[in-house]
C-alpha positions in Angstrom: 22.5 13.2 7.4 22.4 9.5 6.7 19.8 8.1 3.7 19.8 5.4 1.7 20.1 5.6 -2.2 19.5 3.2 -5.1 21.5 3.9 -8.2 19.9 4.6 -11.4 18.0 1.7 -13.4 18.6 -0.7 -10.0 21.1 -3.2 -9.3 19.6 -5.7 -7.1 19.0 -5.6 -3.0 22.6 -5.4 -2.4 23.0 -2.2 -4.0 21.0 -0.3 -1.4 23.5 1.6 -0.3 24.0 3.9 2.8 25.3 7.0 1.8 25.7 11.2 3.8 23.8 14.0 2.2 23.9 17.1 3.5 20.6 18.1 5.5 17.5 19.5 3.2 18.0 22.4 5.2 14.5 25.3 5.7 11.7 24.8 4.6 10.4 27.1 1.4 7.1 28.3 0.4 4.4 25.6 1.6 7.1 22.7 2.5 7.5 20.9 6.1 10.4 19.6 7.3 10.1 16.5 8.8 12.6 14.1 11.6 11.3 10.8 9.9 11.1 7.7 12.7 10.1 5.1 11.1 9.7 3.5 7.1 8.4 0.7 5.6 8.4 -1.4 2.6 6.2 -2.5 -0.2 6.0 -4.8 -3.0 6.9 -1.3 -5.7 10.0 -1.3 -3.9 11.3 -4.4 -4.8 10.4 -3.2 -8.5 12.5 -0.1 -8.1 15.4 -1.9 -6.9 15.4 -4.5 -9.3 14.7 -2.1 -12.1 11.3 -3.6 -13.4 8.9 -0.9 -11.8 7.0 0.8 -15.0 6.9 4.1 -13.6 10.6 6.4 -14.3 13.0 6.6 -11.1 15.3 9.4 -10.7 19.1 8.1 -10.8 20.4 7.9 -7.2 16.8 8.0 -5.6 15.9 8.0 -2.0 13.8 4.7 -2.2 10.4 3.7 -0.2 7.5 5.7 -0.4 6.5 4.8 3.2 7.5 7.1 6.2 6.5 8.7 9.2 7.7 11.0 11.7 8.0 14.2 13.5 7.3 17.6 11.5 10.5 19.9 12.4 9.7 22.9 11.2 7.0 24.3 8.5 7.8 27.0 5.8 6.1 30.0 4.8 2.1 29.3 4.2 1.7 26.3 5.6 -1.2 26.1 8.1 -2.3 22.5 8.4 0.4 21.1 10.2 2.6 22.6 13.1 5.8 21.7 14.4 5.5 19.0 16.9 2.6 17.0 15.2 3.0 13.8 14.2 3.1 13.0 10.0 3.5 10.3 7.1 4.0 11.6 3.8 1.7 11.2 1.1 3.2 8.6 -1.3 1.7 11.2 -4.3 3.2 14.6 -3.2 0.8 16.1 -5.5 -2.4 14.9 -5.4 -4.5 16.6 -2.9 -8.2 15.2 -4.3 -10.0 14.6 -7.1 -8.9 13.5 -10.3 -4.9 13.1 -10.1 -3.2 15.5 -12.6 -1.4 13.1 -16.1 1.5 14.1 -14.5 1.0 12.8 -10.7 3.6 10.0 -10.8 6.5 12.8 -11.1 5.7 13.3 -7.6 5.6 9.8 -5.8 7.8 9.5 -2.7 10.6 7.1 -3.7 10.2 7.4 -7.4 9.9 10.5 -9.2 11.3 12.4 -5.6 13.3 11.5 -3.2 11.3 9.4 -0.9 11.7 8.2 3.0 14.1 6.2 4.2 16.3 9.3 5.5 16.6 10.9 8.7 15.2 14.0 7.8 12.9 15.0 4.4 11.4 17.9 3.0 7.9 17.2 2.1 5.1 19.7 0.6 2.0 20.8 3.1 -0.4 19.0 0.7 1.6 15.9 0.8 1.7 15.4 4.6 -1.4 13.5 6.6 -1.1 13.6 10.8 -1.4 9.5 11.8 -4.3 8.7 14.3 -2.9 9.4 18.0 -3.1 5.8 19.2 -0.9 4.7 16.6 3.1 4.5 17.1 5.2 6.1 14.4 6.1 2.3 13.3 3.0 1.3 12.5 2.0 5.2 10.9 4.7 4.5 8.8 2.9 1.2 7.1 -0.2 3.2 5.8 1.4 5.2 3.1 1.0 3.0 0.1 -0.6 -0.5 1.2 -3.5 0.8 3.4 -4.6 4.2 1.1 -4.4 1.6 -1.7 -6.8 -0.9 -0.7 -9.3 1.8 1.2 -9.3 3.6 -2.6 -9.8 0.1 -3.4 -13.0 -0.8 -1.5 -14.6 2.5 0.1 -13.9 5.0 -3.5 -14.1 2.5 -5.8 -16.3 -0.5 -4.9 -18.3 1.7 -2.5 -18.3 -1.6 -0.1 -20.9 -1.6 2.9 -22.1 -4.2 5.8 -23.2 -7.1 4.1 -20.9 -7.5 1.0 -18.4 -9.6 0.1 -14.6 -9.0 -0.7 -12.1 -11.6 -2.5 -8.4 -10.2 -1.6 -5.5 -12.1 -2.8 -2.5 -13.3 -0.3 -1.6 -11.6 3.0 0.6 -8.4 1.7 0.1 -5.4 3.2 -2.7 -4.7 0.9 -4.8 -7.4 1.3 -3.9 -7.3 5.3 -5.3 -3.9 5.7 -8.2 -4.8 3.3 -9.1 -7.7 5.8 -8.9 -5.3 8.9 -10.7 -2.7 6.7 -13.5 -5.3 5.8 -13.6 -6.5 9.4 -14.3 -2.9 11.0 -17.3 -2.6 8.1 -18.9 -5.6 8.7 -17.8 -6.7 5.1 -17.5 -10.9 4.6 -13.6 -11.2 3.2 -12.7 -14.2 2.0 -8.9 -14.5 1.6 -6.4 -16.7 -0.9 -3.1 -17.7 0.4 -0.6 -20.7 -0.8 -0.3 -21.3 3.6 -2.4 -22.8 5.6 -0.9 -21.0 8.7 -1.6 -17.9 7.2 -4.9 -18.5 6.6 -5.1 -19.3 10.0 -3.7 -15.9 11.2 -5.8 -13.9 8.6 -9.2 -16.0 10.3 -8.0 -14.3 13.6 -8.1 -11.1 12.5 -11.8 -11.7 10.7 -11.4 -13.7 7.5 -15.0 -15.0 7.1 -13.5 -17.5 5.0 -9.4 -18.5 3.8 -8.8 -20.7 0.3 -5.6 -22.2 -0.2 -5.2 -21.6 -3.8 -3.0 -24.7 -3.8 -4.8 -27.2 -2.3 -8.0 -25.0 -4.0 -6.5 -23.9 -7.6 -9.7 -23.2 -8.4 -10.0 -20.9 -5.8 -13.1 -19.3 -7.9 -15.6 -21.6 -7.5 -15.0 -21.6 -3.8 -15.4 -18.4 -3.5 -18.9 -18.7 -5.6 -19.5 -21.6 -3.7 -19.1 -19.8 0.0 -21.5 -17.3 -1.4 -24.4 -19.2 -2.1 -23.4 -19.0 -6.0 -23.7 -15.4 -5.8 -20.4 -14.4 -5.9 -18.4 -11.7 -4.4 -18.9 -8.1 -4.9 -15.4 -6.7 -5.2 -11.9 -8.3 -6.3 -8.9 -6.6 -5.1 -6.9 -7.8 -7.8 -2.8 -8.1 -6.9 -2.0 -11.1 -8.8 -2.1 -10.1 -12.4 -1.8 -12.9 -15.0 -2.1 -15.7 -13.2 -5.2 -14.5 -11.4 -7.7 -12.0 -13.3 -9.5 -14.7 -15.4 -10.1 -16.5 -12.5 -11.3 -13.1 -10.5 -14.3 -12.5 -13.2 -15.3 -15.9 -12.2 -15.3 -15.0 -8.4 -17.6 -12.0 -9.3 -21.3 -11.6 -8.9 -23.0 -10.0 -11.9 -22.3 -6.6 -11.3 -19.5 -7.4 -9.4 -16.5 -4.7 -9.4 -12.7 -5.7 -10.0 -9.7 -3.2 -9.1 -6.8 -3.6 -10.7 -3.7 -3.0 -8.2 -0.7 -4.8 -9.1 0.8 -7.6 -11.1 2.6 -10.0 -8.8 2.5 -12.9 -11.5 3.5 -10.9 -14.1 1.7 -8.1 -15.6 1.1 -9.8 -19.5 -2.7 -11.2 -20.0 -5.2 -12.1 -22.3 -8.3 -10.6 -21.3 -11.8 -11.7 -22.9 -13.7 -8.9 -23.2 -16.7 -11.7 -23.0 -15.6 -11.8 -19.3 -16.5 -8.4 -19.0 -19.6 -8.6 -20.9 -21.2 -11.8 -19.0 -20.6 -10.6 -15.4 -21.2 -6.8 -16.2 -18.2 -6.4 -14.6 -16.7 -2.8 -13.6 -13.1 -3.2 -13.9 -10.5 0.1 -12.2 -7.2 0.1 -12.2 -5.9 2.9 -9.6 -2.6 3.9 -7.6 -2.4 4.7 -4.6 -5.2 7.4 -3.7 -4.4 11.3 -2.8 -4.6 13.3 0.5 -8.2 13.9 1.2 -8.4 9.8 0.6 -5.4 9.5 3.3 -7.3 11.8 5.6 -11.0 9.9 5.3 -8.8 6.6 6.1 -6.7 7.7 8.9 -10.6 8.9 10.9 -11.6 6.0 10.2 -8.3 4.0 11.2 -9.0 5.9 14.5 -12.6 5.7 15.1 -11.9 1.7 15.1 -9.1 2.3 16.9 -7.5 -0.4 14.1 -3.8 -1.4 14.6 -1.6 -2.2 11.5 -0.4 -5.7 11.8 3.6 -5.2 11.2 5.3 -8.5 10.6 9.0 -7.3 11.4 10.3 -4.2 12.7 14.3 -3.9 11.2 17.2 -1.1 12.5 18.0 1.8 10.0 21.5 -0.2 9.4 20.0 -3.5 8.4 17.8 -1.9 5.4 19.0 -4.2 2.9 17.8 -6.9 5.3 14.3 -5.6 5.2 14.4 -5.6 1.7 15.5 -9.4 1.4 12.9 -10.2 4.1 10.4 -8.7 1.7 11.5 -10.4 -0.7 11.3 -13.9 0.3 7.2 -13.9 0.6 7.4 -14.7 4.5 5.8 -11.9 5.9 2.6 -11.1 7.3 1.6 -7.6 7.2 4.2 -5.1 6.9 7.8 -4.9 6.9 8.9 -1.3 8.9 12.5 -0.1 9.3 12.8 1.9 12.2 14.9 5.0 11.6 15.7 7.2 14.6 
């Protein structure tokens, strides 16, 4: 079969390589084998590629942790998937609910495994979620990482409802679904972006209110400001250094702050007096497990919500996706379609 592999430590986007494997063959004890369709791409998969992602990567991985597609066959034991149904893997392989094991990052898709950007994988039962019916396998593919992410974010950690206010930062894939998340609850979301046009887009899909943190550098007193001087009740916090301080001021007292990522760099000084005078409740997380997957995707369906996918790329122009990615144009996601 044909996958992609990234040699150990990463080279750069150009050494995404194509490369034959032979197929993963049946599936054992509790596995499903799976025809995947469709991939996309995060922000982690740059990391991996360029060797700066924190976590370890196993030499020659499979990358992206992002997949979906048709179940083939199921081993021995499995009972909550069948042949025929429609999947996306689990970017934890191991973390069904609850409190994640120390050890759950030896199972992410694309890291510690193999992950998706193959024509066929071998997944585990309890790492496999069936994608809401109206959605196609593209657009299941973008909900992996991004979308289980940000609904961790807001719904398990923030414990958002109609009438608050979410601060999400640029217009990734996280803070995309956030905004379409926020929308669906009745939730205000004001959104940051350096574009204007972007802004613009993000307003169309509900943005009660878009900052350009370039015109606005001190996006934080706009965002006080558009709350009354309240502030906001929950940062989803993506930009790291250049943007944490700034999210404590963007708080109301009380106010929650998760920690996601570190596009700006990951190195900070924190004042724990931040902390102190907005009684802030600050979570880092990654990613979310199964049963977190499952509650998303009924409520992906109930609002019959649609992913917004920026570009959709061939199987042969992966490295192309990846470069795309890379240069900050997109809105939404960035899917590679595999079949």
């Amino acid at each position: 079969m044909k996958v992609y592999q990234i040699p150990k430590g990463g080279a750069g986007i150009e050494s995404v390589a194509q490369v034959e494997r032979p197929d993963p063959g049946k599936p054992g004890h509790r596995q499903v084998l799976v025809k995947v369709r469709a991939c996309s791409l995060n922000f982690r998969d740059l990391g991996i590629v360029r060797g700066s992602y924190r976590m370890p990567v196993r030499e020659n991985v499979i990358p992206l942790s992002d997949g979906a597609g048709e179940v083939v066959e199921v081993g021995p034991g499995v009972g909550r998937v069948a042949a025929g149904d429609r999947v996306a893997g689990n970017f934890f392989q191991r973390w069904p609910g609850g409190n994640p094991a120390p050890d759950v990052h030896t199972s992410a898709l694309g890291g510690g495994v193999d992950g998706m950007l193959a024509q066929y994988v071998m997944l585990e039962e309890e790492g496999v979620v069936k994608i809401p019916p109206h959605l196609s396998f593209e657009e299941g593919a973008t909900l992996p990482c991004a979308a289980v992410t940000v609904w961790h974010a807001m719904i398990e950690h923030a414990g958002l409802k109609a009438g608050d206010a979410v601060l999400l930062q640029g217009t990734g894939g996280v803070s995309i679904f956030g905004l379409q998340f926020a929308h669906a609850m009745g939730v205000r979301a004001i959104i940051i972006s350096s574009s204007d046009q972007k802004l613009a887009r993000a307003k169309s899909l509900g943005a009660a209110h878009g900052i350009n943190y370039k015109t606005t550098p001190d996006w934080e007193k706009a965002a006080m400001e558009f709350t009354g001087g309240r502030g906001v009740d929950h940062v989803v916090e993506v930009g790291g250094a250049a943007t944490l301080t700034r999210s404590f001021h963007a708080i109301r007292v009380g106010g929650k702050i998760t920690l996601i990522g570190g596009l700006s760099g990951g190195a900070t000084e924190l004042n724990p007096g931040l902390i102190f005078a907005r009684r802030a409740n600050v979570q880092g997380i990654s990613v979310g497990s199964t049963q977190m997957f499952m509650a998303m995707n009924r409520a992906i369906e109930v609002s019959a919500m649609k992913p917004v996918i920026d570009k959709v790329f061939d199987f042969a122009d992966a490295v192309p996706a990846y470069r795309h990615l890379a240069s900050g144009a997109h809105f939404g996601k960035v899917v590679i379609r595999v079949s």
